[in-house]
matplotlib code that plots the C-alpha trace (Angstrom):
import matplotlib.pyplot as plt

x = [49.0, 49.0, 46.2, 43.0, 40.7, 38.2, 40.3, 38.6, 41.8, 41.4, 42.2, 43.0, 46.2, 47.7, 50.1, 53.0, 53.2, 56.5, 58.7, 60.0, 62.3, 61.2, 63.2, 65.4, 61.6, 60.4, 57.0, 55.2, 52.8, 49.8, 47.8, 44.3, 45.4, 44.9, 44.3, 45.9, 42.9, 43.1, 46.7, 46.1, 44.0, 47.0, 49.3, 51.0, 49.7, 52.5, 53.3, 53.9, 55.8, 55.7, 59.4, 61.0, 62.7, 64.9, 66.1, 69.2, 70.1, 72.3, 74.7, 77.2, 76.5, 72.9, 69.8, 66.0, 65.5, 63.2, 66.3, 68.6, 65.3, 66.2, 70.0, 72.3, 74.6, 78.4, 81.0, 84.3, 82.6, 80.7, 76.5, 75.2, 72.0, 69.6, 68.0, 64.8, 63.8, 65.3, 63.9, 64.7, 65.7, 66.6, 70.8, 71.2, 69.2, 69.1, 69.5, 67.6, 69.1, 67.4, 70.1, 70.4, 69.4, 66.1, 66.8, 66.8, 70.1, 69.8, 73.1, 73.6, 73.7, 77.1, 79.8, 82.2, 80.3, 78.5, 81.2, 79.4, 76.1, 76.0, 72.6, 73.1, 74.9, 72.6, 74.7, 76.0, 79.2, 79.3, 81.7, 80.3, 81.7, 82.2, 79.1, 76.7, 76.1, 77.3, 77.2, 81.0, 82.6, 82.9, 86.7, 85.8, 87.8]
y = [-28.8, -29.4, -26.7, -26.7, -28.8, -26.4, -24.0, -23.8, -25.3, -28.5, -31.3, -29.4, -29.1, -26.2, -25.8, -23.6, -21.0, -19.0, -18.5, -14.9, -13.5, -10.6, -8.8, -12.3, -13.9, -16.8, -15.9, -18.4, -17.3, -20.2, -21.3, -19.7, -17.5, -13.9, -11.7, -11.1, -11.7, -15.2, -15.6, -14.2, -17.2, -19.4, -17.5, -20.4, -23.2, -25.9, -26.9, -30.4, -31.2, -34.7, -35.8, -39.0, -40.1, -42.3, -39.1, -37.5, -33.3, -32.6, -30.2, -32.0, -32.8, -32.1, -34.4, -33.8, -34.4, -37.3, -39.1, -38.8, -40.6, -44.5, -43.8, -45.6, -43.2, -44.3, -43.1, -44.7, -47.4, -48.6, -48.1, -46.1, -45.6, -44.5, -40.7, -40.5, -37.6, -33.8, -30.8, -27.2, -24.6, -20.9, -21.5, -25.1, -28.0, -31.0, -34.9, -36.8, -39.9, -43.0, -45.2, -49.1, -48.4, -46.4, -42.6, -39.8, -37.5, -34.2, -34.1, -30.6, -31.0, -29.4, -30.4, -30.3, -33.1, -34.8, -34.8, -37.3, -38.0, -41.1, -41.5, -43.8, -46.2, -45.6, -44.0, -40.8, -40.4, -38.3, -36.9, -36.3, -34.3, -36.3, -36.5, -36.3, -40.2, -41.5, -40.5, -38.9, -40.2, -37.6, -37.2, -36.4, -33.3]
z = [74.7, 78.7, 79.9, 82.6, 81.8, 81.6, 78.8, 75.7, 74.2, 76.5, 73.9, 71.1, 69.1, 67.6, 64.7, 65.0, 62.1, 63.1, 66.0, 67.0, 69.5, 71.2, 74.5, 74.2, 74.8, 72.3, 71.0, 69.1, 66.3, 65.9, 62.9, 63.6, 66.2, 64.5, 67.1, 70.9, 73.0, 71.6, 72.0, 75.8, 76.0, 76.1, 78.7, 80.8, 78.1, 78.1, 73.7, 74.3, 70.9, 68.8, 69.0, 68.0, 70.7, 68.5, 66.7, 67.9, 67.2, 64.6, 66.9, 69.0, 72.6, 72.1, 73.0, 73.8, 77.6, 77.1, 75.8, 79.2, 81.4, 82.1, 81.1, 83.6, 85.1, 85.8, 88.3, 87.9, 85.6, 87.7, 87.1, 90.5, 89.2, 86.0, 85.4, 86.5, 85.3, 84.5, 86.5, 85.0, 87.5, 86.4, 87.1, 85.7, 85.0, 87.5, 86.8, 89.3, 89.7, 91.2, 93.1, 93.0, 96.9, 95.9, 96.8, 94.6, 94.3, 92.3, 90.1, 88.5, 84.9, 84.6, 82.3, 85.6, 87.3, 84.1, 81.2, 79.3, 77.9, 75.4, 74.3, 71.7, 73.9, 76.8, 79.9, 81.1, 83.2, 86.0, 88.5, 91.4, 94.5, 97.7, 100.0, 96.7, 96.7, 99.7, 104.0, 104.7, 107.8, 110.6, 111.7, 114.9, 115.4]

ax = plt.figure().add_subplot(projection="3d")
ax.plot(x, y, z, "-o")
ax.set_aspect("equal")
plt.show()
């Protein structure tokens, strides 16, 4: 669990009794956490969650985030670059991709511009608009 380091829960781990939906909201219910002033406690607490990394989601085109970081990303079939990491944003998630020239393009993780994710193989495909990856010439007009 990712809080201050001056929480009480600092270095502790918690076990995970039952998950409930309330107002479309997850709410976690926690081994030895009986009452609310205690749950209160961990308001803004990130649940970092043991995950093999080797273990891919039963459901179709699923995967755990983790998974998509060092992927090499193709356009055309050609390698441009590898994810460097995902960022979460309230519309869509982002792919930040690190180039073979060093820079960092945000890719919205879209099924219009990435149609394919292959984490067993190791790449994703995108489709990127013009301008995304590269300078566009002016036309001078």
């Amino acid at each position: 669990m990712q809080v201050p380091d001056t929480s009480p829960w600092f270095g502790k781990t918690v076990t995970v009794t039952e998950l409930r939906w309330y107002n479309s909201q997850p709410v976690l219910f926690l081994e030895g956490i009986s009452d609310r002033n205690e749950a209160e406690s961990l308001i803004k607490a990130i649940l970092l969650v043991e995950q093999d990394l080797t273990e891919v989601p039963a459901e179709p085109e699923a995967w755990y985030q983790q998974q998509l970081v060092g992927l090499k990303v193709l356009r055309d079939g050609v390698q441009i670059g590898i994810v460097l990491r995902v960022e979460d944003y309230p519309s869509q998630d982002m792919l930040i991709v690190k180039t073979l020239d060093d820079r960092e393009v945000m890719v919205p993780f879209v099924k219009a511009l990435v149609p394919e994710v292959n984490v067993a193989e190791q790449f994703i495909i995108i489709t990127p608009p013009a301008g995304l990856f590269e300078e566009l010439e002016e036309n001078g007009e």
